[in-house]
N, C-alpha and C positions, 0 to 999 in steps of 0.2 A: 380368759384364754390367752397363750402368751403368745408373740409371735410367731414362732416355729412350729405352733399348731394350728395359727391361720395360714400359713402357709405350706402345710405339708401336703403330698399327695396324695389323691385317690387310694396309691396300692398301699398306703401306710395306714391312713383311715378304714379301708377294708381288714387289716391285719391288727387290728382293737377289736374286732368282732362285729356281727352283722349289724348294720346300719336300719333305723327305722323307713319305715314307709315313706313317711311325711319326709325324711329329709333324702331320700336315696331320688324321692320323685322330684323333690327339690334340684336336687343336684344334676339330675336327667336333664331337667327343663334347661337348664342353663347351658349345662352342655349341647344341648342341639340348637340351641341359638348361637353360640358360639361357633358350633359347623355351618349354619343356615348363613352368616355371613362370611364366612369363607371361601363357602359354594357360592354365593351369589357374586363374589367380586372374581371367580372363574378361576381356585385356585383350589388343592385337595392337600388335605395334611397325610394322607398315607399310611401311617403305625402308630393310629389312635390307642393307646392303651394306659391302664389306670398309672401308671407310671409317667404317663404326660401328660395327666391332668395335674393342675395344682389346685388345692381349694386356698383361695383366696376371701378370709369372710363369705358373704354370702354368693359368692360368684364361684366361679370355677375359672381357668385360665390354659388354653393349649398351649404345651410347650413343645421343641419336635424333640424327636427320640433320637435314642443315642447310640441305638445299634443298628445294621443295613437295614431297609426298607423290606426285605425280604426274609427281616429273622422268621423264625418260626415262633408262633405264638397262639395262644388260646382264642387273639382277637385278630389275627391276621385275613385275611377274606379272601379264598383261593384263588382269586385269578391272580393274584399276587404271586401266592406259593409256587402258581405255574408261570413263572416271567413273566409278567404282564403289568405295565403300567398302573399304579394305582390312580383312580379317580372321585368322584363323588360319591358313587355307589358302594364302593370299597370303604369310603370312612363310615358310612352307613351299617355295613356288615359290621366294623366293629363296635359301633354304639350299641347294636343289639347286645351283642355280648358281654359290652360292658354294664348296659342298665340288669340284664337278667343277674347277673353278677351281684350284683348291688341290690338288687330287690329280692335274691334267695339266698344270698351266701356261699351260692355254688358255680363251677365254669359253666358255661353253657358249650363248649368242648374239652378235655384232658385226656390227657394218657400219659403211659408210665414213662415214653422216652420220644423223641423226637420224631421217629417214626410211625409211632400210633397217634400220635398230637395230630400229623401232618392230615394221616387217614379220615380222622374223627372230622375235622376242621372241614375235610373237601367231601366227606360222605354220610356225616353222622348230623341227625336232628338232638335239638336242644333237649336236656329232658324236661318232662311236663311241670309248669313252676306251684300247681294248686292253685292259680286263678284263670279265669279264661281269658280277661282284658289283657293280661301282662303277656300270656300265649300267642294272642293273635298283633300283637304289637310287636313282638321279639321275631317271632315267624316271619313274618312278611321285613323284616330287617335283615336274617339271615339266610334267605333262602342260596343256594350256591350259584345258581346263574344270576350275573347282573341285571340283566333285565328281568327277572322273576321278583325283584325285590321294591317297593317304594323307592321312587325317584326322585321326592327333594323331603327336603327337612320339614317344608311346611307342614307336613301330612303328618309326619311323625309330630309335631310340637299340637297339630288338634288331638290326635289320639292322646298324648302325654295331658294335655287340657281335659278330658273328657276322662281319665284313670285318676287326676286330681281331684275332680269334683267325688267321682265316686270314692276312691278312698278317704276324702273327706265325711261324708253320709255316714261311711262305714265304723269311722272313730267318732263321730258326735252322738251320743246318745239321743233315743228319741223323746220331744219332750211330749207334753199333754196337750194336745192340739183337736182341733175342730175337723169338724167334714170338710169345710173349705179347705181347710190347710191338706188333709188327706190328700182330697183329691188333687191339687195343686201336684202336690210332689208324685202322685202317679201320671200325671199329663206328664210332667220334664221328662222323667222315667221312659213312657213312650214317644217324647221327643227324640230321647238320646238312643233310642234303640230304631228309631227309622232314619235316625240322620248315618246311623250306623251302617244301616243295611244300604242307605241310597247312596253312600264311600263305597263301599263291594261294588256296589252295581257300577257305579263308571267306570274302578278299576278293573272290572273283568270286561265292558265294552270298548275301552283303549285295551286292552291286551292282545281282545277278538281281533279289530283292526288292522292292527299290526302286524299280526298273523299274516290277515287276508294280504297284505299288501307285499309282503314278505314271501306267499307263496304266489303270489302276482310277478312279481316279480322272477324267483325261480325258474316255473314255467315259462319266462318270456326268456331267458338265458340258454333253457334247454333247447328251446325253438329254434334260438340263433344260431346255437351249437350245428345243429342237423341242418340246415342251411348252408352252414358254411361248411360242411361234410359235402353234402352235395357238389359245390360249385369247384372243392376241391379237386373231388371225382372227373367234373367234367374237365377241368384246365386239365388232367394225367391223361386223357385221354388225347390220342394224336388228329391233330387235326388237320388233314390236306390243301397243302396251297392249293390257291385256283389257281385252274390251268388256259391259256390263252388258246384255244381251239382253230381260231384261225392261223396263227403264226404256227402251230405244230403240224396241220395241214399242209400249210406248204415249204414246210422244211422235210416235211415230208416226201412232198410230189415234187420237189429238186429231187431229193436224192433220186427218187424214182427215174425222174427225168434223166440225172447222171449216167446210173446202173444201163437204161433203155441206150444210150446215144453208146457208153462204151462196151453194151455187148453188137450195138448192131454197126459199129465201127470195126471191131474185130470182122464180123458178121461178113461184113465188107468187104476186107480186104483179103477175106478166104475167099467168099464168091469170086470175087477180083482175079484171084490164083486159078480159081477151077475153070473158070470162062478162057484164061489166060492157057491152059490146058487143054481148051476145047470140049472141056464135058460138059454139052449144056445138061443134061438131065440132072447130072450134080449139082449145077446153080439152080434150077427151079427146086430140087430137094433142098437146098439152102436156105433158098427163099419162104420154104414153107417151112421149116424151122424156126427159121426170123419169125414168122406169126405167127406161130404157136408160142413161142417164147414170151412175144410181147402179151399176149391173152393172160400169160401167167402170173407175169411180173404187174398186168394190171387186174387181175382178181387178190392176187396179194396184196396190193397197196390200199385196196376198198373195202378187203375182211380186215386188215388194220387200222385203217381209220375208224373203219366200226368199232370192235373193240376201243379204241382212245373214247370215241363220242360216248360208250356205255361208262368206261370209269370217269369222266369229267362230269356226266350227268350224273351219277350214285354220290362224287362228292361233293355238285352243288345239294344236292338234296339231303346229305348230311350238315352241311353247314347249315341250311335251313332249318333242321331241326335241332341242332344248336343254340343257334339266332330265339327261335320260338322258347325253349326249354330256359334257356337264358333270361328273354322277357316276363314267362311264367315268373320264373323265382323273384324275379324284381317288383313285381305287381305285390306278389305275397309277402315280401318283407315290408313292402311299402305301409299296407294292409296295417300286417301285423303292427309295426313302429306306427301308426293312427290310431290302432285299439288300444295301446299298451298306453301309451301318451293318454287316452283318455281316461283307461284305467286310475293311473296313477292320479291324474286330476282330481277324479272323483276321487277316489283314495285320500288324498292329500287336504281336502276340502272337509271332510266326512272328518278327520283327525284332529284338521284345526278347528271345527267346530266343538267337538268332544272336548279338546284343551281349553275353549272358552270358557263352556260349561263346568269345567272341573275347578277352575281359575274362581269362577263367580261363586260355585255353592263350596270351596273353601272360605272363600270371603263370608259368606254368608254363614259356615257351620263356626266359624270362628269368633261372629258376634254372639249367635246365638248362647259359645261355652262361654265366653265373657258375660253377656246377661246370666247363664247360669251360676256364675263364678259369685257374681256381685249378689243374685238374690237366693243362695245359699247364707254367705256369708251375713248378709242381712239378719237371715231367720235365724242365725246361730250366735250372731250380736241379740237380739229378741230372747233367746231361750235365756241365755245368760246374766241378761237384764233383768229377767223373770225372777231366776233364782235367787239373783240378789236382794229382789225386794223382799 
């Protein structure tokens, strides 16, 4: 092989025609270790496409692309197409489409012009590739929401481990073997199908999770929201100084006092005149004017302070219920911000528990495809030794 064919790229090697199994899974594997350490030292290459792959001998090699971050492409991942930062998940979506690519010969999105491309990319599923391992691996790569899709490379490189072995089974002819050997290879078989099912099960109980805490959280937003509607309501409303009851009494009963001293000062100095005239009968009629006057100006000044005493009471007792309605709401938020705080504890407890578990039985399905890996290869050293003899 010369150099410029150990070196050429992905879209070049796709363009000699469909690639086999064995080296399409070959070239998968590498490629998501290649992303697996990328993503772990907390950086995303963005417009993963067979054009920035190089095959390098038996490796592959990312190189970055040479057109914006947002061309439009077959392997593009829509949060992209819609202005959005590319991140982990994003180079995720285009490995799907690059392995289904490479394992059928066909896109896993097209259309005839940039505009149907773009459509197909943010609406359209992959079509079905006639296996079901490769289906449920490419799916859960591409699905259109970032968080609907596998979230680190690990997961993808056991699936990719667990599609090797099988298609390995699938090209080894079967040799003449014993009931032991039988039953052996249907034990793994049902190994690999409950390690299968117990991957579903945590990633549909982190999804649940998440949910819950997610609409834990909403509800606790909308909460605040109507709360602070409230307290808005009550600040528009106007609310009456208090009034000093004593000092308005007797700015009161001054003036009172004034009005009394300067009608009965006039009062006076008419009597004064009519006495000075000699009518007494018009001074005692004077005089009994003078007290009827005073009776009136002093019923008047007692039906007003009445009224002041009614509206200072009505607005201490609104302020009170102010005060009260005020304290209500603070109890309640209090309340709430202690349920919500525990919520999320337990929430957040429950999550990282989940991650442990998820953490430990990768570890664990990963030795497991490793022991399968080695005691396949084993039995298929054995057949072959067979035959030779």
């Amino acid at each position: 092989m010369s150099s410029t064919i150990e070196q050429q790229t992905l879209a070049l090697r796709m363009d000699e025609g469909k690639i086999p199994v064995s080296e399409a899974l070959h070239y998968a594997m590498s490629l998501a270790d290649a992303l697996r350490k990328l993503h772990d030292a907390g950086k995303a290459h963005g417009a993963v496409t067979p054009s920035s792959i190089v095959l390098s001998g038996t490796a592959v090699e990312l190189i970055p692309s040479l057109g914006p971050l947002a061309t439009i492409t077959p392997y593009t991942a829509p949060e992209v197409l819609q202005g959005e930062t590319a991140d982990s998940r994003s180079d995720i979506f285009s490995f799907g489409a690059v392995v289904f690519e490479m394992l059928t010969g066909r896109r896993a999105f097209d259309g005839e012009n940039q505009t149907e491309l773009k459509l197909a990319v943010c609406n359209a599923a992959p079509p079905p590739s006639g296996s079901p391992a490769v289906d449920r691996l490419v799916t859960a790569c591409v699905a259109k929401a970032p968080s609907a899709r596998w979230q680190r490379m690990q997961k993808i490189i056991l699936e990719l481990k667990l599609l090797t072995v099988a298609a390995r089974r699938a090209d080894t002819p079967p040799p003449a073997r014993g009931a032991a050997e039988s039953a052996l290879r249907a034990e793994i078989q049902q190994l690999e199908a409950r390690l299968s099912v117990r991957l579903a099960n945590y990633e549909n109980t982190i999804a649940a999770m998440q949910k819950t805490a997610a609409d834990a959280a909403e509800r606790f937003k909308e909460h605040i929201g109507e709360i602070h509607s409230q307290i808005a309501a009550l600040q528009d409303r106007p609310v009456p100084q208090p009034v000093d009851v004593e000092a308005l009494a007797q700015q009161i009963q001054g003036r009172l006092e004034q009005t009394i001293a300067a009608v009965s000062e006039q009062l006076r100095v008419h009597v004064e005149e009519m006495v000075e005239a000699g009518n007494r009968k018009q001074s005692a009629h004077v005089q009994e004017a003078l007290g009827s006057t005073k009776q009136e100006l002093s019923a008047q000044a007692s039906e007003t302070a009445a009224t002041v005493n009614q509206r200072v009471a009505a607005a201490e007792q609104n302020m009170d219920e102010i005060r009260k309605h005020f304290a209500t709401l603070q109890s309640n938020v209090a309340g709430d911000l202690h349920d919500f705080e525990k919520t999320l504890k337990v929430q957040g407890v429950a999550i990282d528990t989940a991650r442990t578990a998820m953490v430990q039985t990768d570890d664990l399905v990963e030795r497991v495809v490793e022991a399968l890996e080695l005691l396949q290869s084993s039995m298929i050293d054995q057949h072959e030794a067979a035959g030779v003899n």
